[in-house]
C-alpha positions in Angstrom: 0.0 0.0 0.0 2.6 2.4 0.8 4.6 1.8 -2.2 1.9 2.5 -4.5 1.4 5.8 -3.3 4.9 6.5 -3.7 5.7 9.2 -5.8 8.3 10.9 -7.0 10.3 12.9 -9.2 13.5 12.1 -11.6 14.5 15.5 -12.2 14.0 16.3 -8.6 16.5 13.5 -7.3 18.9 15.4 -10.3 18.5 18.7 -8.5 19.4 17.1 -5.1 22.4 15.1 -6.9 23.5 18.6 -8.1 23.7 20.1 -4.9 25.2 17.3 -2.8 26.6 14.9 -5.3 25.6 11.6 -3.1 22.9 9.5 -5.2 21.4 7.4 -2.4 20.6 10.4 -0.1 19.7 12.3 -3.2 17.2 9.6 -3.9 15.9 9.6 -0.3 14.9 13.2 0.1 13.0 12.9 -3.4 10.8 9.7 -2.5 10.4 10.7 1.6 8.2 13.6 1.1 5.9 10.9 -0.7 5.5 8.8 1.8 2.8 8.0 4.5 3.6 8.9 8.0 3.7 5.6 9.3 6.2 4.5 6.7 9.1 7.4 7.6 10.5 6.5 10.4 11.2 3.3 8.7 12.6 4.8 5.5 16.4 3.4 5.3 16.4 2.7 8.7 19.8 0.8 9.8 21.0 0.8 5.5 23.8 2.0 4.3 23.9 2.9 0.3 25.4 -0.8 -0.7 22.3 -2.6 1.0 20.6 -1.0 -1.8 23.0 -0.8 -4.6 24.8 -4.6 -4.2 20.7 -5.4 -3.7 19.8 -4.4 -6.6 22.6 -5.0 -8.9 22.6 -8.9 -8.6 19.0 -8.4 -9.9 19.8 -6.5 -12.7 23.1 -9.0 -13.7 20.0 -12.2 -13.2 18.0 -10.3 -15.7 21.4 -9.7 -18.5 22.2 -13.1 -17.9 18.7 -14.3 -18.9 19.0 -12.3 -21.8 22.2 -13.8 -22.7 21.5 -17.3 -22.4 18.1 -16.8 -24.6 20.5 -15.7 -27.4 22.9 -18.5 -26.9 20.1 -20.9 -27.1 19.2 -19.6 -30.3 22.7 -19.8 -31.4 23.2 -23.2 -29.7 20.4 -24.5 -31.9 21.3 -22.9 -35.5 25.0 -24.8 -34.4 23.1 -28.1 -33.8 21.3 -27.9 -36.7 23.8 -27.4 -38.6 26.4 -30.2 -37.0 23.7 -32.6 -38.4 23.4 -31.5 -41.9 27.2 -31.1 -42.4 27.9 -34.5 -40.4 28.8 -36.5 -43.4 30.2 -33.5 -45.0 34.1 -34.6 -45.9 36.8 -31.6 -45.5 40.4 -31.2 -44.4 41.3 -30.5 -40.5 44.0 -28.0 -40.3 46.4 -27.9 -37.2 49.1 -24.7 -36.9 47.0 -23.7 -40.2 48.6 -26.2 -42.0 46.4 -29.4 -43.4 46.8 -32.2 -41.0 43.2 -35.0 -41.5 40.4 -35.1 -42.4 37.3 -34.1 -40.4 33.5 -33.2 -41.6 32.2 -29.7 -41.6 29.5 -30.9 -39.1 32.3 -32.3 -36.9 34.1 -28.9 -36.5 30.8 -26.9 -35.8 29.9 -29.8 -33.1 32.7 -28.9 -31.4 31.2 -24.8 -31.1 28.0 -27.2 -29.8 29.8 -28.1 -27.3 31.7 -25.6 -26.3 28.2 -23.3 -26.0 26.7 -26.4 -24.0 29.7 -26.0 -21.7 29.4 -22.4 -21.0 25.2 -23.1 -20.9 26.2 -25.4 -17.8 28.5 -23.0 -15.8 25.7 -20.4 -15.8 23.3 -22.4 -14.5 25.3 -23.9 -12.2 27.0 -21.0 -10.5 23.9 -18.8 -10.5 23.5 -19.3 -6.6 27.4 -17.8 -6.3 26.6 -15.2 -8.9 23.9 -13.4 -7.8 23.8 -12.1 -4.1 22.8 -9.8 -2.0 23.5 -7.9 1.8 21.3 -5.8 3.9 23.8 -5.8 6.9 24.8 -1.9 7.7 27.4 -0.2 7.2 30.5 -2.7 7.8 28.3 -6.2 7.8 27.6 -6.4 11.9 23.7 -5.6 11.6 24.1 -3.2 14.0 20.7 -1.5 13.4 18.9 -4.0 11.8 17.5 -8.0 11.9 19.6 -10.8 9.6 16.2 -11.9 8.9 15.2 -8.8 6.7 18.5 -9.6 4.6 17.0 -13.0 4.4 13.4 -12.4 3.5 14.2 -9.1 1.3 16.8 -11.7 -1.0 14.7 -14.4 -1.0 11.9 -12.5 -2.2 14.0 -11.3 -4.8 14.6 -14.8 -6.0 18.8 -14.0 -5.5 21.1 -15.6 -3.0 21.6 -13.7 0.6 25.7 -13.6 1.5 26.7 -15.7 4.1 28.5 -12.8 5.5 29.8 -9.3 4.2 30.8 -6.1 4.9 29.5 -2.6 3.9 29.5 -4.7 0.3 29.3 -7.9 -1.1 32.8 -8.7 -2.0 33.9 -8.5 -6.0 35.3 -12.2 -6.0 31.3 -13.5 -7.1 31.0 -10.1 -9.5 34.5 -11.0 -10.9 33.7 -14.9 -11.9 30.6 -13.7 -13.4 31.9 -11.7 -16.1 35.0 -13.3 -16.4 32.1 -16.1 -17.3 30.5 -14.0 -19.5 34.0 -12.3 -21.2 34.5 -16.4 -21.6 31.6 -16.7 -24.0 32.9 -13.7 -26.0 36.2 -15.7 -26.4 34.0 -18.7 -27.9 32.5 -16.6 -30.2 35.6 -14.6 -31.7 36.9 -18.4 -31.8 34.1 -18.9 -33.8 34.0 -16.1 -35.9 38.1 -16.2 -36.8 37.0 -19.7 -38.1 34.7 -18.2 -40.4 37.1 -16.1 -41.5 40.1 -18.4 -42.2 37.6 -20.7 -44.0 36.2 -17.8 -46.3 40.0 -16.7 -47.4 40.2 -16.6 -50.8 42.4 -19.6 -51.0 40.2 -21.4 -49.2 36.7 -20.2 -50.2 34.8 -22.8 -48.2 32.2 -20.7 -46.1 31.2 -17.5 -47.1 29.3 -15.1 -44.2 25.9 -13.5 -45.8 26.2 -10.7 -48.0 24.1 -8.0 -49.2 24.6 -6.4 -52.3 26.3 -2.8 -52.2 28.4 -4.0 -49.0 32.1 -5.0 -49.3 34.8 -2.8 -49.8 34.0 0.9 -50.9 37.4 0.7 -53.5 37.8 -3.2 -55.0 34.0 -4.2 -56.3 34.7 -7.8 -56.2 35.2 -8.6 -52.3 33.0 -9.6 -50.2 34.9 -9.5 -46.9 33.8 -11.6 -44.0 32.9 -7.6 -41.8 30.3 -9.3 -39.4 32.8 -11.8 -38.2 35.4 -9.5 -37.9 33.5 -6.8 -35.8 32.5 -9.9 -33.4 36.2 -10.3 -32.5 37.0 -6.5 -32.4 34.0 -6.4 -29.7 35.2 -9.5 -27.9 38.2 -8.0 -26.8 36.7 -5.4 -24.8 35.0 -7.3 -22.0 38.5 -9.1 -21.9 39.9 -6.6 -21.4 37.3 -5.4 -18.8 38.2 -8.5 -16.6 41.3 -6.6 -15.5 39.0 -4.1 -13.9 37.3 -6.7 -12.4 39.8 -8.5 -10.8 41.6 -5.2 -9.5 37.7 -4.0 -8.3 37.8 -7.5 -6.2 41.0 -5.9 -4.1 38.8 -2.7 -3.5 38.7 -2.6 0.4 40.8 -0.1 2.5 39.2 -1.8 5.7 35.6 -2.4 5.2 35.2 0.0 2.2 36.2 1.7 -0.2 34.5 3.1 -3.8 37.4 2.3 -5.9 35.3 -0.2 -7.7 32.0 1.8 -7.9 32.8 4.3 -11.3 34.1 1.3 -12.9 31.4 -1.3 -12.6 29.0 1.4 -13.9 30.6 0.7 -17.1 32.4 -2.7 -17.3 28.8 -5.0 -16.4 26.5 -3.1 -18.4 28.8 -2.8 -21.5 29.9 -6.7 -21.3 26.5 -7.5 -21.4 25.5 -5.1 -24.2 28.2 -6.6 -26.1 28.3 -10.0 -25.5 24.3 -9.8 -25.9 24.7 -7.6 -29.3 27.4 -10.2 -30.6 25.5 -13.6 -30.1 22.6 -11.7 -32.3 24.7 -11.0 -34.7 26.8 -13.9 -34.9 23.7 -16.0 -34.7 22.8 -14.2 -38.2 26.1 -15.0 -39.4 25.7 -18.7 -39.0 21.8 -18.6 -40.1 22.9 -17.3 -43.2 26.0 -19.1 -44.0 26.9 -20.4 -47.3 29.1 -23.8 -47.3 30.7 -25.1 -50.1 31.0 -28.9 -50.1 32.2 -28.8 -53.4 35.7 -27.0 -52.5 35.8 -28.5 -48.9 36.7 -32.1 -51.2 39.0 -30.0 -53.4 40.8 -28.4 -50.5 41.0 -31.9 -49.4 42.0 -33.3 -52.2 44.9 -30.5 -52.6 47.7 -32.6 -51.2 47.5 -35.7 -53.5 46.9 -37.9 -50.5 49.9 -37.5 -47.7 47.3 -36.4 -45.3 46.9 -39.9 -45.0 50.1 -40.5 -44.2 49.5 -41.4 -40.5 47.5 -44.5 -41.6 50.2 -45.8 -44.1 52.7 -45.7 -40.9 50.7 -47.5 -39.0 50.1 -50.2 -41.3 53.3 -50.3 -41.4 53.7 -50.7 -37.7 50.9 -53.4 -38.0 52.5 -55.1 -40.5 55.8 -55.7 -38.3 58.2 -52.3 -39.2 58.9 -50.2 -36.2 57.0 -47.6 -35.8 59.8 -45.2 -35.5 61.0 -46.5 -38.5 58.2 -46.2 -40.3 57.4 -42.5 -39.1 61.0 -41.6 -40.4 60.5 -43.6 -43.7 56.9 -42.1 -44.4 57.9 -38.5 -43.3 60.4 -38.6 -46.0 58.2 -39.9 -49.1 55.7 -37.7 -47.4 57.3 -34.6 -47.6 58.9 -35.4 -50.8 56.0 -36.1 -53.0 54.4 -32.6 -51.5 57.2 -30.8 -52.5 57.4 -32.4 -56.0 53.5 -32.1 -56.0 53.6 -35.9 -56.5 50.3 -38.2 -56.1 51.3 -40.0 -52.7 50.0 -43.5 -53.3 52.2 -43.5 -56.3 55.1 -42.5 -54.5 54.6 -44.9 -51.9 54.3 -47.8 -54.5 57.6 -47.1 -55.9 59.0 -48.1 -52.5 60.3 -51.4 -52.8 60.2 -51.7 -49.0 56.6 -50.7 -48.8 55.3 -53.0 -51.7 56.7 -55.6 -49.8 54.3 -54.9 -46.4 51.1 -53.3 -48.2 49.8 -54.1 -51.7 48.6 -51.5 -53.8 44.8 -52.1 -53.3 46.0 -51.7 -49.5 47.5 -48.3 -50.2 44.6 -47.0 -52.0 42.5 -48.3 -48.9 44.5 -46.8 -46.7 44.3 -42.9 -48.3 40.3 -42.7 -48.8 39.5 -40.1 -46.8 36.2 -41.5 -46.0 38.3 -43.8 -43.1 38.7 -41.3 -40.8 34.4 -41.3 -40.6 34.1 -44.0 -38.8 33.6 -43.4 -35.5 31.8 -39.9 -36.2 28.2 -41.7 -35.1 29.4 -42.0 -31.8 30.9 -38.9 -31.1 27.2 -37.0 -32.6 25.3 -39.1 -30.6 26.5 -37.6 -27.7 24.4 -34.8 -28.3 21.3 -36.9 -29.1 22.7 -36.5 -33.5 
């Protein structure tokens, strides 16, 4: 009853700011007049500001967060969806940026899957350690008012109460939260530099949508992978912003300080404006991507066949040669037939010592790419694919 006859004025709380520069007593003076007689000599009674503020805040980081993981379940499910249509879908895995075996298409995306389902996990589980609250004065002793309003007041707010505190909650739960958050920006720049190795020319396997009239204002012809790059420009500032978190959590001289206060104002509303903004738009990204099978097979095909040459070692191995023989031995036809641009299974057949061990129907066997598929099933049904 006494809240809704509440009332009071914005731009008077900005004229008492003005004149005394302190918010929460600004704030108080505005709403008090307001208020029925019964209800003012309980107004703040036994508060300091930070009962209110590191109140209210966890509510407002429960309400980002909620935001945040809607988007990453959209994007979780475009990834998902697209992990099953690609699962089958043959190209070359690259380690150091150099070809190493093959994978699918579907594989590689399965792997964002599960990176997202990760992070989707450590949300919910820490959500209790996230979000918390204090209502217990002005250096945690409850000197002027009952542990059980602290209690009632946070449970009614559907956030955690601390276990104990002193004017504040302490940064460590504020620090692993956007760290958390800062963590999902890192998956998604990881994501998004994919993309963008994949669509260099020279590689031309994914392409990020494109409208017509985009691209670059001097050279007509590209069509430059800009969404993917402005994700991992905008990733790097909530990275960056966990330094300011981590020095925040050291705030205290005693019980108190407000070394942390200017600088949460911008680092937790601006990580979750950006994190928020770049799962949208990443999301679109992926929605709209085009992936061509066609030149995933001829990127695969590219080395004539010594990306297979771990399997020809060890059949070797199998077939009785050392196995650090036969590294040393199939490095060097390897390496050889790349640099002569040589077809591999015809090099290797030219090697009396390896004709001897493996016929020639062996070594063809032995270099289909299709090989390396065969435990794919298992690995996608792990996430019910």
């Amino acid at each position: 009853m006494a809240r809704d006859n509440a009332k009071f004025s914005i731009v008077k709380i900005d004229e008492w700011e003005k004149k005394i520069d302190q918010e929460m007593v600004s704030f108080l003076r505005a709403v008090e007049p307001s208020l029925p007689a019964e209800v003012v000599p309980y107004w703040h009674r036994g508060l300091t500001s930070f009962d209110v503020w590191d109140t209210a805040r966890p509510l407002q980081m429960k309400e980002a967060t909620e935001l945040i993981e809607s988007e990453m379940m959209k994007l979780f499910g475009v990834l998902k969806e697209m992990a099953r249509v690609h699962k089958a879908a043959l190209e070359i895995g690259r380690t150091h940026g150099v070809q190493a075996e093959p994978i699918t298409f579907g594989l590689k995306i399965l792997n964002w899957v599960g990176e997202l389902e990760r992070h989707l996990e450590r949300l919910k589980r820490n959500k209790v350690d996230f979000f918390v609250g204090k209502i217990s004065g002005a250096v945690g002793t409850y000197s002027n008012i009952d542990p059980r309003v602290e209690e009632i007041v946070c449970r009614e707010l559907g956030i955690s109460s601390a276990k104990i505190s002193n004017q504040i909650v302490a940064r460590d739960a504020h620090y692993t939260w956007l760290t958390q958050l800062a963590s999902i920006g890192n998956s998604l720049e990881k994501f998004a530099t994919n993309i963008r190795l994949l669509q260099q020319t020279e590689v031309s396997e994914v392409q990020e949508p494109f409208r017509e009239g985009g691209g670059s204002s001097a050279m007509p012809h590209k069509r430059n992978p800009n969404v993917s790059e402005r994700v991992c420009s905008l990733a790097r500032i909530p990275r960056a912003f966990t330094i300011v978190a981590g020095e925040n959590q050291a705030l205290q001289w005693g019980e108190r300080s407000l070394d942390e206060s200017a600088a949460e104002r911008i680092i937790l509303s601006l990580t979750c404006f950006i994190l928020h903004y770049n799962l949208r738009i990443f999301t679109g990204v992926m929605e709209g991507l085009k992936v061509d099978t066609d030149k995933m097979l001829e990127n695969l095909a590219l080395t004539k066949g010594v990306i297979s040459s771990e399997d020809v070692m060890l059949a070797l191995a199998d077939k009785g040669m050392s196995r650090d023989k036969a590294r040393s031995y199939i490095q060097r036809i390897a390496q050889q037939a790349w640099d002569r641009r040589e077809d591999f299974a015809d090099a290797l057949r030219k090697e009396p010592e390896i004709t001897a061990l493996l016929s020639s129907d062996e070594i063809a066997a032995y270099l289909r790419p299709e090989k390396h598929l065969k435990n794919i099933d298992q690995i996608f049904a792990r996430f019910g694919l």
